[in-house]
N, C-alpha and C positions, 0 to 999 in steps of 0.2 A: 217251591221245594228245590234243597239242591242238588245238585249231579251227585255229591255223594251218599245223600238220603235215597237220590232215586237209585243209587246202583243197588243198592242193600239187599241181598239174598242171601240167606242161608248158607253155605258151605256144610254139604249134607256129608256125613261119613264116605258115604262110598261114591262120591263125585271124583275118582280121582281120571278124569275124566278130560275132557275139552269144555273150558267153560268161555262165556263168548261174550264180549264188553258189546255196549250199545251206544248207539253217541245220540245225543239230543240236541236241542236246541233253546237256550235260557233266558228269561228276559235280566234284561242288567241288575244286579242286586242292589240294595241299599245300602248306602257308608254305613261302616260298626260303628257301634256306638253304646256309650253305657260303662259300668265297669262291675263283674260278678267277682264277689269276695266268697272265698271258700276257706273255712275253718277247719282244719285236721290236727288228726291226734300223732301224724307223722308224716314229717316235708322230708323229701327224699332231693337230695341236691348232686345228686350224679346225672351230666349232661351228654353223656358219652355212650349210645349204644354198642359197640362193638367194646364197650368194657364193661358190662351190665353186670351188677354185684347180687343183686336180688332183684326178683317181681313187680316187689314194689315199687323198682324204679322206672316203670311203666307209667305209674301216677305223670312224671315229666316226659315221658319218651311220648305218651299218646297226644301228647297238646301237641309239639315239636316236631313229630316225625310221622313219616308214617312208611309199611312193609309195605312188601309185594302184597300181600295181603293185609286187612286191617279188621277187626273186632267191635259189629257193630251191636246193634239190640236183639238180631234175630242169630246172630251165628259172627261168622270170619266171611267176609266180603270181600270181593274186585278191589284191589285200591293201586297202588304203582303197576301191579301187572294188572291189565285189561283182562287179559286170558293166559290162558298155558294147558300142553298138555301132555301126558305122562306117555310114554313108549310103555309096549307090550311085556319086557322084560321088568320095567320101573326103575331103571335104570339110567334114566332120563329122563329130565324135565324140560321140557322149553317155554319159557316165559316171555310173551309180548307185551311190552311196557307203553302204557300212558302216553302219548303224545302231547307236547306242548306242557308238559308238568316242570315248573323251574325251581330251583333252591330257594332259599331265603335271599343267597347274595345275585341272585340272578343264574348263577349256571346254570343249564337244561340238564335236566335228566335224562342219565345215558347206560347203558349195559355196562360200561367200565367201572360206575360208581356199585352196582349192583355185585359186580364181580368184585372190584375192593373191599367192600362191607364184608361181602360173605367168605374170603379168603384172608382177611383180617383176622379174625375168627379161630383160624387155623394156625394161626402163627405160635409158636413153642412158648412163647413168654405172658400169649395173652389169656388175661383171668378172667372170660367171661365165662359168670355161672354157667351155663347151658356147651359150653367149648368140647367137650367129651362127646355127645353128638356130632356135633359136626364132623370131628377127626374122624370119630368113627365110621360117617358114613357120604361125606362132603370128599369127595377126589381133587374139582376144582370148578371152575365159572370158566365157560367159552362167552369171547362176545362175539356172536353171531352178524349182531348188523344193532347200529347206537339204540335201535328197539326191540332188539332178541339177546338175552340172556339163557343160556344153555346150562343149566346143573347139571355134572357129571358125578354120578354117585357109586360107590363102590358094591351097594347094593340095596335093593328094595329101601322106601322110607315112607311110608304111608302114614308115619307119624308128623311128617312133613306139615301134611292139613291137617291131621284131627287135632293136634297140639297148636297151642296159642303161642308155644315158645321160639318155636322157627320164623314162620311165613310172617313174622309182626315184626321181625327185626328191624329195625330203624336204619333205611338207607343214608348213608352220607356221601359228602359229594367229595368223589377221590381229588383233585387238583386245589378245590378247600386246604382239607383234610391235612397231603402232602407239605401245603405249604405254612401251616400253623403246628402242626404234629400235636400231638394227645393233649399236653397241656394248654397250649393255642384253643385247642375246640373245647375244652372243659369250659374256659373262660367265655368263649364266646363261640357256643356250636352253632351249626346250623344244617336246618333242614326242609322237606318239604310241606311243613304238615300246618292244620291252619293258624297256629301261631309263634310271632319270637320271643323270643325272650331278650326283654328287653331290661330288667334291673333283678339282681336278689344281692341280700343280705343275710349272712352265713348263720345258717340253725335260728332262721326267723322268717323268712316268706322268697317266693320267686315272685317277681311281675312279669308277665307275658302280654302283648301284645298281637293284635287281629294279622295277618297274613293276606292284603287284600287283594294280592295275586293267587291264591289258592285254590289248586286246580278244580277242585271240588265247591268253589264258591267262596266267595269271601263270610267270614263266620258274623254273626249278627250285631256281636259284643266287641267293642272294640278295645277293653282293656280285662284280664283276668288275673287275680289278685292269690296262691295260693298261701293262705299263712298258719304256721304251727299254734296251736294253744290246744297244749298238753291238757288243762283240767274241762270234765267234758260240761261241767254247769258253765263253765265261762264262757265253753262254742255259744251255749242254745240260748244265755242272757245276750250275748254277739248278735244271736239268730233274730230273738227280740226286739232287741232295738234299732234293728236293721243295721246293723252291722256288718252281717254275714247271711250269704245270700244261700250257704249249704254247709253244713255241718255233717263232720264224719265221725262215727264212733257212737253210736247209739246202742246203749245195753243197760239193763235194769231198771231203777227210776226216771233213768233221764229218758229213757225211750214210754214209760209209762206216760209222762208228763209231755211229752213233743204226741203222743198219739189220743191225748184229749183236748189239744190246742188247736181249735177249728181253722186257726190262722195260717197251721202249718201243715203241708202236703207230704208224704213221706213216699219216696220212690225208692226199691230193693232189688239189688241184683241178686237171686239166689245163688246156691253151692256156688259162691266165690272161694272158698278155703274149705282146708279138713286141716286136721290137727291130730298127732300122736305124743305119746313118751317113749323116750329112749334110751337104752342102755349101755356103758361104757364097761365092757369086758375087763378092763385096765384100772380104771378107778373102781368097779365095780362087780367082779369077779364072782358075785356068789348069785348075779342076777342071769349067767349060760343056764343054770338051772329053770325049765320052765314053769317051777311049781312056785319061784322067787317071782316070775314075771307074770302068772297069773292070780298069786296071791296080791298083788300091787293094784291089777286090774281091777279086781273085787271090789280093792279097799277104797277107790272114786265112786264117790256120789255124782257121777253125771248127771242125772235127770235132776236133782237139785241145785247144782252148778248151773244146767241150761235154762232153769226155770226163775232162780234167785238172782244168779249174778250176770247172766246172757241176756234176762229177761224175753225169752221166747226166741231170738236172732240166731241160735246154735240148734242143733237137735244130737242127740246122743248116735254116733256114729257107729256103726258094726263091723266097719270095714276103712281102711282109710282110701278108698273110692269110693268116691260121693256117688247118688243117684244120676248123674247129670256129668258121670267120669265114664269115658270109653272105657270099656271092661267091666263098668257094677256087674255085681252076683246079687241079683237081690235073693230076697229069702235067708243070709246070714242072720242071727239072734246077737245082740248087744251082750257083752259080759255083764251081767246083775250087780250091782250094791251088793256084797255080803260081809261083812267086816268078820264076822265069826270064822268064818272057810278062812278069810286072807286070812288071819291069825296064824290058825292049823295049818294052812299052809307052810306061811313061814316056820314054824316049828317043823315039820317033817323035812324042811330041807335042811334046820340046823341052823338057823339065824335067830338069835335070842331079843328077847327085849331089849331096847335100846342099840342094837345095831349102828353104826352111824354109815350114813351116804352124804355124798354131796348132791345138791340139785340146782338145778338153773331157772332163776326167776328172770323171764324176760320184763324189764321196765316201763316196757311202751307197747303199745296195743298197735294192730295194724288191722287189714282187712279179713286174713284169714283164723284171726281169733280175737273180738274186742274185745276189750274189758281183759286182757292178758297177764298183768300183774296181779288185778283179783284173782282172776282162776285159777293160774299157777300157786299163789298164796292157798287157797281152799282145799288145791289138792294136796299140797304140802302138809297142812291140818289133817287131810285125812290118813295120809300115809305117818302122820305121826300117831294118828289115835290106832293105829293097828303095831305099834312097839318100835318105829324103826325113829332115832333121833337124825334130823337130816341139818345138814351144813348148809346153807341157802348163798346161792354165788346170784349178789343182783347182776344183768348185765343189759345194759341198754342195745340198741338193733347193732351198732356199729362193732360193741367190744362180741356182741353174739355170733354176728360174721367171723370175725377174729378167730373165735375160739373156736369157732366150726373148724375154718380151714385151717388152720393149726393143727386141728388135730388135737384136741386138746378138753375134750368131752367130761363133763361131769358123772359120777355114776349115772345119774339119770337126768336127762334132760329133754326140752321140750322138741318140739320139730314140726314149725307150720308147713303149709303149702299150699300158696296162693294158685287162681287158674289151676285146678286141679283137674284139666278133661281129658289128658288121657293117660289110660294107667301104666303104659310102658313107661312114661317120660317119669311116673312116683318111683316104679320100681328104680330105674336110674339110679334117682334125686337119692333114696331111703333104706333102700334095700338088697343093690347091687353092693358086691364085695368090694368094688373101687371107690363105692358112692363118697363122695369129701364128706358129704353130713352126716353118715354113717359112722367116716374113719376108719371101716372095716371090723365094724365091732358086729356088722351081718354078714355070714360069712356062710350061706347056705347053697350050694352050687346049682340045684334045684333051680334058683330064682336065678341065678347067673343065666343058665341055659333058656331059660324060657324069656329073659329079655333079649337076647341073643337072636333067638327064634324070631320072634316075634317084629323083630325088625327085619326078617326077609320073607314075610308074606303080605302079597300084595291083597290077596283075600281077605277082605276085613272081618267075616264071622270066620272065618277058621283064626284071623286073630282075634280075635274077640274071646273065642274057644281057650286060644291060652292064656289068655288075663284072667278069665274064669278060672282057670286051674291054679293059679296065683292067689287069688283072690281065695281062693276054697284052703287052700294048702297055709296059709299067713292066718287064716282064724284059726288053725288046729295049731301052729307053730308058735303062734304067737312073739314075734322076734320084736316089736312094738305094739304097744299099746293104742288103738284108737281112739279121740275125744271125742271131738265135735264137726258134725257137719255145721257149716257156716256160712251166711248168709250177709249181704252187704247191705245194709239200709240208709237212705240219705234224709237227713228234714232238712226241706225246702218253704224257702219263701215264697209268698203267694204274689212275689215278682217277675219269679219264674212261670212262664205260661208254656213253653215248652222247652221238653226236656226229656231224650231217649239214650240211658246208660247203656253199655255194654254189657253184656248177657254173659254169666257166669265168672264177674270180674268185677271185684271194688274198684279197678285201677283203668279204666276204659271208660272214662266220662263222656267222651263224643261231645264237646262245648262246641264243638264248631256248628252243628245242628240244635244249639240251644237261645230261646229268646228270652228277652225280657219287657215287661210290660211296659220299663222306661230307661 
């Protein structure tokens, strides 16, 4: 087994704590060997973690890199940091780093690379999704000594560990870095993690290559192949013919048909994603009204969308925090099917038949909603059969970014979100008055206050306590609509003899702990 199988512990909520690396002793590993082809319904080709665009581009960041922390099958594990441990105020973190861990190109890892990454971050001009955190609550990176890294925080962040979006950030190595600049590392990044990247070709596949200095052990496989193919019968005919050694994107028939093929082993990361709809105040004016936003609700047929076109992978969400999200309220009741109420609804607020809205069909499916062009088309059906005529704007993931951050929102549009564990970081993303995917079209001070809050208690049920109030206050208010909890499923070949994904994440495959039988 390898060191970083054996580190693998849980990262419990309320660990924020001193946790304590162990050193072993390993017999030499076997040369990798072999090569696993992997079929997805979306190849993310952004190499650059301290520019991270979305989630999804985790799918390359977990082969390539790896955080102070890293995401393994039981939780967020030991990985660059050994250990760390938080001051009584929380107000300090000190992280002691990995010894003997080297880059790709040979440099050691050091507290300065640590402090580069995460002060990168902060910089005025850079677009990484998650950058609003940081400013908010990142002051700056002391290097303590080339293996102690000191985060200096403006206050409490206990979101730090519970969220997968901080402590995974993908360290880079500063003297790299400086000396190629952004465009340099796009083309040829590098990192710690067990493999490089070693060929892709643009909106068709990456090749990565085994890492056989990799502190965690050299990985089993010595070549891995990710490559796009959009139609999901062509992954699982791939799968077939041995083509492809893991197919992503499993929902309705095709998951039917992979789940009576004795051939084929299917492994699932649950609550990977949750899924809402959302309203643009600007294109969409008559939806401030909550009797517009829960006649809309009514008029989805979820539990038939989950059952027909999810084929069992989603379940009808009540909340858009999942059971498996810091903060669930369980006990919330799902909005019911009722087309007749949506109707009357809509008439008491004075929207006639045939109404027109614009809406946003995304074109490509990812983790936290497969099958995403059906279901957006479905609900689109339904919200027509309740009188409203809708304008349908296709947009593939990159023009969907676009429009996000533009600002530039459809009346009503979709709104995934991958790694959903904890609910301060959705309120953030969804629901804060600043939020980009928002645009500001939620503009409830309420929820302002209580994200606010919530990032300066180190107490994790008394934060718990205001997620709950969140969580309670957003089913009465309704400011989006929730869809689907969602679930990540993989068929596998019966090549694969072992294989441990990451827990609560389509995009955390752990290959480096993965064998094959040839």
């Amino acid at each position: 087994m390898k060191q970083r199988s054996r580190l693998r512990s849980m990262l419990l909520a309320s660990a924020l704590v001193t946790a304590t690396g162990i050193g072993f002793s390993f017999p030499v590993e076997a040369e990798p060997k072999g090569t696993l082809t992997i079929a997805q319904s979306l190849l993310r080709q952004q190499f650059d973690p301290t520019l991270m665009v979305a989630t999804t581009d985790f799918t390359t960041y977990d082969i390539l890199f790896d955080g102070l922390l890293n995401l393994g099958p039981k939780g967020k594990e030991a990985a660059l940091a050994e250990s760390w441990t938080v001051s009584a105020d929380g107000k300090q973190i000190d992280f002691k780093l990995r010894r003997g861990v080297k880059f790709h190109n040979g440099d050691p890892l050091t507290a300065e690379d640590v402090k580069f990454t995460y002060e990168k971050l902060l910089e005025k001009d850079n677009t990484h999704s998650y950058r609003a955190a940081f400013v908010e609550l990142l002051e700056r990176v002391d290097v303590v000594a080339p293996d102690h890294a000191r985060f200096i925080l403006k206050g409490p962040w206990p979101a730090f560990f519970t969220s997968a979006r901080y402590p995974l950030t993908g360290i880079v190595p500063k003297a790299y870095y400086e000396k190629v600049g952004p465009k340099g590392f796009q083309q040829n990044p590098v990192g710690t993690g067990p493999f490089k990247l070693a060929e892709t070709k643009a909106g068709e596949w990456n090749k990565f290559e085994a890492n056989a200095d990799y502190w965690g052990g050299a990985p089993k496989i010595k070549t891995v192949v990710a490559q796009l193919v959009k139609e999901p019968f062509t992954r699982y005919a791939m799968l077939e013919r041995g083509e492809a050694d893991i197919i992503v994107g499993l929902t309705g028939p095709l998951l039917e048909r992979v789940r009576t093929n004795p051939k084929v082993k299917i492994y699932s990361s649950n609550y990977s994603g949750t899924s809402g709809l959302y309203f643009s105040r600007k294109e969409f004016p008559e939806s401030a009204d909550k009797r517009v936003r829960l006649a809309i609700a009514h008029a989805i047929n979820r539990e038939e969308i989950a059952k027909n076109v999810l084929g069992g992978v989603c379940e009808v969400a009540s909340s858009i925090f999942t059971p498996a999200t810091f903060g669930h309220l369980p006990g919330l009741e799902p909005i019911k099917y009722d087309p007749a109420k949506a109707k009357a609804l809509l008439s008491e607020a004075g929207l006639k038949p045939g109404h027109k809205v614009t809406f946003s069909l995304h074109t490509e499916s990812f983790g936290s909603l497969p099958n995403a062009p059906q279901v957006l088309e479905a609900i689109a059906g339904n919200l027509e059969a309740i009188g409203l005529t809708l304008e349908r704007k296709p947009l593939d993931t990159g023009a969907w970014l676009a429009m996000m951050r533009g600002g530039k929102q459809p009346g009503i549009y979709y709104g995934p979100s991958s790694l959903p564990d904890d609910g301060g970081e959705t309120i953030n993303g969804w629901f804060a008055s600043w939020s980009v995917w928002s645009a500001g079209n939620v503009n409830v001070p309420e929820y302002d206050n209580i994200f606010r809050q919530q990032l300066q208690i180190s107490d994790l049920k008394e934060r718990e306590k205001l997620l709950h109030q969140f969580a309670k206050m957003e089913h009465e208010k309704l400011e989006g609509i929730p869809l689907f909890w969602c679930h990540t499923p993989f068929a596998v070949s019966t090549r694969v003899t072992k294989w441990n994904p990451g827990v609560s994440s389509g995009y955390h495959l752990n290959l480096d702990d993965m064998e094959l039988a040839n």
